[in-house]
C-alpha positions in Angstrom: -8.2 2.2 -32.5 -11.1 0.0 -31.0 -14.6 2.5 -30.0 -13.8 1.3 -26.7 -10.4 2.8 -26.9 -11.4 5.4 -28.4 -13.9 6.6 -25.9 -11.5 6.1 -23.1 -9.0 8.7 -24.7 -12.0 11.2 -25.3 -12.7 10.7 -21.7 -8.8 11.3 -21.0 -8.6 14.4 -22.8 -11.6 15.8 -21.4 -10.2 15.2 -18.0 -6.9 16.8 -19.1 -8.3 19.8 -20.9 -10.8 20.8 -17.6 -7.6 20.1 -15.2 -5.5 22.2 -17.0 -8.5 24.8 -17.0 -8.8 24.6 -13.6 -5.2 25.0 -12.5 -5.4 28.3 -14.7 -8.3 29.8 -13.3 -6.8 29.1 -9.7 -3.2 30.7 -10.4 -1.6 27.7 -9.5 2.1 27.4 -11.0 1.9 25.0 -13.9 3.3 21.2 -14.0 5.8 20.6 -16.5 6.6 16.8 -17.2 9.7 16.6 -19.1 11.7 13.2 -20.5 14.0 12.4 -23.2 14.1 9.0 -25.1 16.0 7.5 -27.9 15.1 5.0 -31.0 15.3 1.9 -29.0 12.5 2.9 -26.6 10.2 4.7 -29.2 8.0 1.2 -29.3 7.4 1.0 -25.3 7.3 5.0 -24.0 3.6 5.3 -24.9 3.3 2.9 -21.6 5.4 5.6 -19.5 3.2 8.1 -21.2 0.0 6.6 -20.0 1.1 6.2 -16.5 1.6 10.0 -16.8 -1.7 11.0 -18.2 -3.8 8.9 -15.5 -2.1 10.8 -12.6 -4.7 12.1 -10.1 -2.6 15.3 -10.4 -2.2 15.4 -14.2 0.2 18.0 -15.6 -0.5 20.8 -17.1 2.0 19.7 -20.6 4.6 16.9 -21.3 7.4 17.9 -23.2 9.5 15.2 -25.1 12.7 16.1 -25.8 14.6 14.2 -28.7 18.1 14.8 -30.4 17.3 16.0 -34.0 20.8 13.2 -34.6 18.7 10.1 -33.3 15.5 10.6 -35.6 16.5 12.2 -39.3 13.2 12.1 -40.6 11.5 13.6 -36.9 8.0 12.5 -36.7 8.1 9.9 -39.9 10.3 7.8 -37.7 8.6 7.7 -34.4 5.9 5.0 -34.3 1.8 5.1 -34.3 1.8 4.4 -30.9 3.8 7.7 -29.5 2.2 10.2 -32.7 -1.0 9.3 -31.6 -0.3 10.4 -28.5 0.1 14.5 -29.3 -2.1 16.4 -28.5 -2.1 20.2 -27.1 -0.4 19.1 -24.0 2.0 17.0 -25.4 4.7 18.0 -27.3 8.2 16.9 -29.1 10.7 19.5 -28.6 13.5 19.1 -31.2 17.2 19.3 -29.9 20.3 19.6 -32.1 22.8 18.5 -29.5 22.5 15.1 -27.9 23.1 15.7 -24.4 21.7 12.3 -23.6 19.8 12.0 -20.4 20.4 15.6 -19.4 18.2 16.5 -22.5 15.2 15.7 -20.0 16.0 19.0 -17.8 18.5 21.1 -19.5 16.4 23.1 -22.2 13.1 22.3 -20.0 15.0 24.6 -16.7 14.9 27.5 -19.5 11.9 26.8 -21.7 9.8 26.8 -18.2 11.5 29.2 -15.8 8.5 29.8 -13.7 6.7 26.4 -13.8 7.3 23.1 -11.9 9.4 20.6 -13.5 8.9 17.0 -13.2 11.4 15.1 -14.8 10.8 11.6 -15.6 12.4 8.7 -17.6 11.1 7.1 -20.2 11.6 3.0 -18.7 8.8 3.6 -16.1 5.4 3.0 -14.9 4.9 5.8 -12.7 2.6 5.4 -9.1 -0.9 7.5 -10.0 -0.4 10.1 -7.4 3.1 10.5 -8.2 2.8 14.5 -9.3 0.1 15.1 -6.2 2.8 13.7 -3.9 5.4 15.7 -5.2 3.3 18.8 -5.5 2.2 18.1 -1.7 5.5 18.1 -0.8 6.8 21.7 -2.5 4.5 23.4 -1.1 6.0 22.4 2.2 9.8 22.2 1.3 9.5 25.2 -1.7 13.4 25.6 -1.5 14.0 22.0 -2.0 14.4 19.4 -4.6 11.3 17.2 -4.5 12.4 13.7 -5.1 10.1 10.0 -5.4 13.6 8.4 -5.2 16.3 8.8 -3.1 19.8 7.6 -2.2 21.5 8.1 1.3 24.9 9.6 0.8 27.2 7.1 3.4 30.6 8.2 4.5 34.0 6.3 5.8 35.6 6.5 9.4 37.3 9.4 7.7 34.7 11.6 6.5 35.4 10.9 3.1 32.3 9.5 0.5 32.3 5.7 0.5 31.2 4.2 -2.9 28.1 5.2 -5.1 27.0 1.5 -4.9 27.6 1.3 -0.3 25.2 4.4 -0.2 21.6 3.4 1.2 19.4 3.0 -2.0 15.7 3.9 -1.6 16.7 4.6 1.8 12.9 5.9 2.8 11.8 3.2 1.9 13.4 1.4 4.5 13.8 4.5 7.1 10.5 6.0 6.6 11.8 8.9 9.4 13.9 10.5 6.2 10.3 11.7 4.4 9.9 15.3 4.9 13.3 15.8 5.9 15.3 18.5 3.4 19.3 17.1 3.5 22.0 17.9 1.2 22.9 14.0 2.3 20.1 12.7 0.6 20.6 12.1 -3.5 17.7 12.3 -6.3 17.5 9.6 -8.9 15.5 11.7 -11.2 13.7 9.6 -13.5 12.0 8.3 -10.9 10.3 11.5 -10.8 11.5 14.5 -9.5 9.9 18.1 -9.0 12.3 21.0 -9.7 12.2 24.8 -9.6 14.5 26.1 -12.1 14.8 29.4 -9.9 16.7 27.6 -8.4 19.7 26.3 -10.3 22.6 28.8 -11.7 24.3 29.4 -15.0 26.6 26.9 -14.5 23.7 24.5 -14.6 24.1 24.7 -18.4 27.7 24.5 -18.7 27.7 21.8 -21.5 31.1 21.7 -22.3 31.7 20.7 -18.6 28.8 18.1 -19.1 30.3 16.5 -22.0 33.8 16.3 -20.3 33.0 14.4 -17.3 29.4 12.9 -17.4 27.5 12.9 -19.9 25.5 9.8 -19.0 25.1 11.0 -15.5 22.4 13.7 -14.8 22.0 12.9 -11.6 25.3 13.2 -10.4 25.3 16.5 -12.7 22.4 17.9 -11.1 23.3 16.7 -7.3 27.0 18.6 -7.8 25.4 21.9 -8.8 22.8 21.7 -5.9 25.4 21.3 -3.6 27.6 23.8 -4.9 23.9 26.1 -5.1 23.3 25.2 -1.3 19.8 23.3 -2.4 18.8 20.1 -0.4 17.1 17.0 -1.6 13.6 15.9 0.3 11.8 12.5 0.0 8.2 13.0 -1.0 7.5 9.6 -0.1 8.3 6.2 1.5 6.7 4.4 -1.7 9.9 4.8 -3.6 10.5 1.1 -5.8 10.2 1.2 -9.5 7.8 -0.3 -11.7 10.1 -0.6 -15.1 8.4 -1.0 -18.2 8.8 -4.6 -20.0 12.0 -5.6 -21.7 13.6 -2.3 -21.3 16.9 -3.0 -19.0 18.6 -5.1 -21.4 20.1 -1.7 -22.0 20.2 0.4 -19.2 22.5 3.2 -18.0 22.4 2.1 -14.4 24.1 -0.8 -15.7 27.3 1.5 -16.4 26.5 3.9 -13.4 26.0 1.7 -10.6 26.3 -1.7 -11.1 30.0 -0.9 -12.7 30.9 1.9 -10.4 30.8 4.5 -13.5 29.3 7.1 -11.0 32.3 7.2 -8.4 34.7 7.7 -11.6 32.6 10.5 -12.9 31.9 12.5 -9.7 35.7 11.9 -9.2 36.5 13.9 -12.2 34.3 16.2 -12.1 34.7 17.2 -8.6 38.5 17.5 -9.7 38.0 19.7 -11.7 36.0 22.3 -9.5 38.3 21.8 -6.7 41.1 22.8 -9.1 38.9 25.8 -10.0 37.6 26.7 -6.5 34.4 26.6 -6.8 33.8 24.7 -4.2 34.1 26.3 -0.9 34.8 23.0 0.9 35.3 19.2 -0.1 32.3 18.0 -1.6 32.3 15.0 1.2 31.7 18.2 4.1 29.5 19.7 2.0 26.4 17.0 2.3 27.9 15.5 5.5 24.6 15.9 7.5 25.1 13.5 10.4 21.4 14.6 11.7 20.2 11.9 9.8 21.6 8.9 11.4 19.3 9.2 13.5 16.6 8.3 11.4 18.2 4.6 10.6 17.3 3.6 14.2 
């Protein structure tokens, strides 16, 4: 490490231990930043990780969660880059089941039951008031799922869902009159950055078997199934909502399987089977975040 560099990280974690004294002294809930990663992006997260620990809001600890099946040897195989990285606010959490992206929420919801969790992916540069945004935002919406990103849920002639990929991506960014407003229409992506309250999800939030059977490579429509089924809406914190991806890291992407390929209208398919079957949904999942209010903020 250069003495230039080095200083700069001194600065950084003097900055990041008198936050974190701060938010202690003033009883504010803590910030948890939680992501999960996998061997191909060991050599690039340290860029997502710097994003993080430049917020103007920084967070109070970053927990990374890896599967104990992706790295043998734990620390010996991650590189410099990340290990130099840890420090008392930054952890790795060890897993032994892979539950692929969901492995950025899952234990976090239960490790951190009375903190803030911002979950993040590990692909991004993330906006340097992200966390102040989304804290900003809570505070206001408390009862809410505080999203950067956000789809609009769109509908057929005959109420029923029309196709993950002829929903409105982004769609405050292009109907800024949808921030601030708390809809079980709107959908989080959240690795864009997403502030949860675990006191808010259920049991069945950790149902892994149920994870496993029907989408395992889809968190989001995981998480967005048991708000609905918990009654807990979706806000946009913010009309900024385009992603900065780090270099080279979409050649391998699972929007590529989820979206582009329609791989999120076959999951929620089956999944929503399922529950129907079981009755635990009181209604079809279409009535359930049918929230024609919003139309009128496409004007």
């Amino acid at each position: 490490m250069s003495d230039v560099s080095w200083m700069a990280d001194k600065k950084n974690k003097l900055r990041r231990m008198m936050e974190h004294a701060r938010t202690r002294v003033s009883g504010e809930r803590r910030v948890i930043v939680t992501l999960t990663s996998y061997p191909p992006r060991m050599n690039t997260i340290w860029m997502t990780l710097r994003s993080i620990f430049s917020q103007s809001r920084l967070p109070d600890k970053v927990v990374l969660y890896l599967a104990k099946s992706d790295f043998p040897n734990r620390e010996a195989d991650l590189p410099d880059s990340l290990k130099e990285m840890l420090w008392n606010d930054f952890e790795i959490r060890w897993v032994d089941e892979d539950l692929k992206p969901h492995k950025k929420y899952y234990w976090a919801f239960r490790d951190f039951p009375d903190d803030l969790i911002v979950t993040i992916d590990d692909d991004l540069i993330y906006r340097r008031n992200m966390i102040e945004t989304l804290l900003a935002c809570q505070k206001s919406h408390p009862n809410a799922i505080v999203a950067s990103r956000t789809h609009l849920i769109m509908f057929n002639e005959d109420g029923s869902l029309k196709p993950y990929d002829q929903w409105i991506y982004e769609a405050p960014h292009f109907h800024e009159k949808l921030v601030g407003k708390p809809s079980m229409r709107l959908f989080a992506t959240t690795g864009a950055g997403t502030m949860f309250d675990p006191k808010l999800f259920p049991d069945m939030t950790y149902d892994a078997d149920l994870i496993k059977k029907h989408c395992l490579v889809a968190d989001d429509v995981w998480l967005k199934v048991i708000e609905t089924i918990s009654g807990v809406p979706v806000v946009a914190a913010t009309a900024d909502q385009l992603l900065e991806y780090v270099p080279d890291t979409q050649e391998i992407a699972l929007c590529h399987v989820n979206t582009e390929a329609g791989g999120n209208d076959v999951i929620l398919a089956s999944l929503l089977g399922e529950l129907e079957s079981k009755g635990v949904l009181p209604k079809p999942f279409a009535d359930l975040v049918r929230d024609d209010s919003l139309d009128a903020c496409l004007d």
